[in-house]
N, C-alpha and C positions, 0 to 999 in steps of 0.2 A: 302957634306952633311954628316953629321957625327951619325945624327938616323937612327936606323933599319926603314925602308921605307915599306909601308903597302899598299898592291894592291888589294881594291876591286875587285872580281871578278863575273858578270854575267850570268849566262848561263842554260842552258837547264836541268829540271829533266828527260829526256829522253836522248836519245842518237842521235836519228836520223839514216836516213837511211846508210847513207856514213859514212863510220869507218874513212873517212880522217877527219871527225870533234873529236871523240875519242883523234884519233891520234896527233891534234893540239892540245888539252887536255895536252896529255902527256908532249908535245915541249914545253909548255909554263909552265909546273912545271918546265921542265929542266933549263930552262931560271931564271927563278923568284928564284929557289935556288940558282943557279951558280952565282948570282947578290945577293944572301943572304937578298930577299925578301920575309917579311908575307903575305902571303894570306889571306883573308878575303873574305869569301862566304856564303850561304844561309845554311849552316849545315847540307846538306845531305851526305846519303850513296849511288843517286839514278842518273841515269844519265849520262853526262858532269861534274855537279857536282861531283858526286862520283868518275870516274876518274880521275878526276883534283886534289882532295882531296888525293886519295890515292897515288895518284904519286907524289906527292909534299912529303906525309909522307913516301914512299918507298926510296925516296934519300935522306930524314932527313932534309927537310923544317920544315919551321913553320906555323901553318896552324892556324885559328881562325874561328871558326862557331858560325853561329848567326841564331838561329830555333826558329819559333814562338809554343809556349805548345802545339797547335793542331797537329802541325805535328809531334814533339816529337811521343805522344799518336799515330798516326800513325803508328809508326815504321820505318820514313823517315831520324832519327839523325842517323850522324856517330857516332858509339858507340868510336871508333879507336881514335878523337879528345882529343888532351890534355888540351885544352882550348874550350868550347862550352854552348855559351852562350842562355840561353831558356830564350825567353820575352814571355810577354802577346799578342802580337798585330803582324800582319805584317807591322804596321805601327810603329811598336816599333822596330823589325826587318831593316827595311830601314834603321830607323834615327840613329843606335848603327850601321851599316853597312858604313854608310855615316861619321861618325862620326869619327871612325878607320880608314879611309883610307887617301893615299896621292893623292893615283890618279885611275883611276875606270877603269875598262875595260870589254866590252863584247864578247863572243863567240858566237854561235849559240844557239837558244833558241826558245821560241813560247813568249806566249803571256806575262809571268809573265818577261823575258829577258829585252822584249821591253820596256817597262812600268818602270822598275827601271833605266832602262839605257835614256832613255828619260827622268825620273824624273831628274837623275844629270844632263843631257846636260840643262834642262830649271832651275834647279835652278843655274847654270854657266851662262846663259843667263841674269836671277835677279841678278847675282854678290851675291848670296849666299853662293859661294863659288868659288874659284881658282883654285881647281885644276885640273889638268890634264886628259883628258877621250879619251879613243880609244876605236876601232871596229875591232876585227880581223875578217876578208872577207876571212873564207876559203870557198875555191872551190865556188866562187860567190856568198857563201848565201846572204850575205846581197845587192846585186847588185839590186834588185828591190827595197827595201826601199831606197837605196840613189838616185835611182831615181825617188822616188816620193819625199825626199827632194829635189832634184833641182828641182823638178817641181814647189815645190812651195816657193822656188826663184823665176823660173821667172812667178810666179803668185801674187807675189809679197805679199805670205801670212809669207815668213821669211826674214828678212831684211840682204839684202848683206855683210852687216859685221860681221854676226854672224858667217859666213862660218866656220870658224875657231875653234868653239865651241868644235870639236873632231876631232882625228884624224882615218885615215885607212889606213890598213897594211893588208899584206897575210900572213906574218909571223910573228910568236910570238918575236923574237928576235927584230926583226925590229920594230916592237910595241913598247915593251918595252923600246928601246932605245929611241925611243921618247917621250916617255912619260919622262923618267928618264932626257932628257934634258929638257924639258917643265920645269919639277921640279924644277932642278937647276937656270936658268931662272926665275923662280915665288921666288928661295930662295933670290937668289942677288936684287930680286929687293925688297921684303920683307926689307932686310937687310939696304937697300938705305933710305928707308921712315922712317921719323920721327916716 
């Protein structure tokens, strides 16, 4: 693949209790620079986001935010961003988020995390889109949402082939790589089709 490759990224305007979420913040700037990947996230200063933001720009990543006006007026934009896009809507928000990326990934987050990271896995499921989406599972957070996904496998509310829809990792590096092969993958076969 020969384009700068653009990595949605999800996650918490808070921090949470455990600094090893922070800290898997940090690891996966390291990673996404070292790999000479944009990031693409909600345009804050506040958070997961805001550490993730800043350490991607402290090792001289490339970073892209996308704030809806309200939060702007807040006082939630990274001011630091050299590129930071203010829409009207969180719905305007999503689709220039969705739109930018190659491949989507979540960290630790509450409510607004789930919700956009669900949004891509079901439009992946409509074939909205191809690309590639992971979960990084530090220190177990996300262990009880995938098991309420398997449960409803076998309650037979997600159909068995969908499995596949995303991947999970504990480590950003290992993420990454997969996703980055998924990529390749969806590129060769892109390249195959008429």
């Amino acid at each position: 693949m020969t384009k700068n490759i653009h990595v949605t990224v999800y996650c918490g305007s808070r921090l949470g209790r455990r600094a090893e979420y922070a800290e898997a913040a940090r690891q996966l700037a390291r990673v996404l620079v070292q790999r000479q990947i944009t990031l693409v996230y909600g345009g804050g200063h506040v958070g997961l986001m805001g550490v993730l933001a800043d350490a991607m720009l402290a090792l001289g990543g490339q970073v892209i935010g996308v704030i809806p006006e309200n939060m702007v007026e807040s006082e939630l934009a990274h001011t630091g961003l050299k590129e930071l896009h203010i829409v009207p809507s969180m719905h305007a928000r999503k689709a220039l988020m969705a739109e930018k990326a190659d491949a989507f990934l979540a960290l630790p987050g509450g409510y607004g995390t789930a919700e956009e990271f669900f949004e891509m896995v079901t439009w992946r499921l409509l074939r909205l889109h191809r690309k590639p989406i992971g979960l990084l599972n530090i220190c177990g957070y996300f262990d009880s949402l995938l098991a309420w996904i398997e449960h409803a496998f076998e309650e037979d509310f997600i159909s068995p082939k969908y499995r596949d829809l995303f991947v999970v990792e504990t480590h950003a590096k290992a993420l990454v790589d997969r996703l980055l092969a998924v990529l390749q993958l969806t590129s060769r076969a892109n390249q195959i089709q008429p």
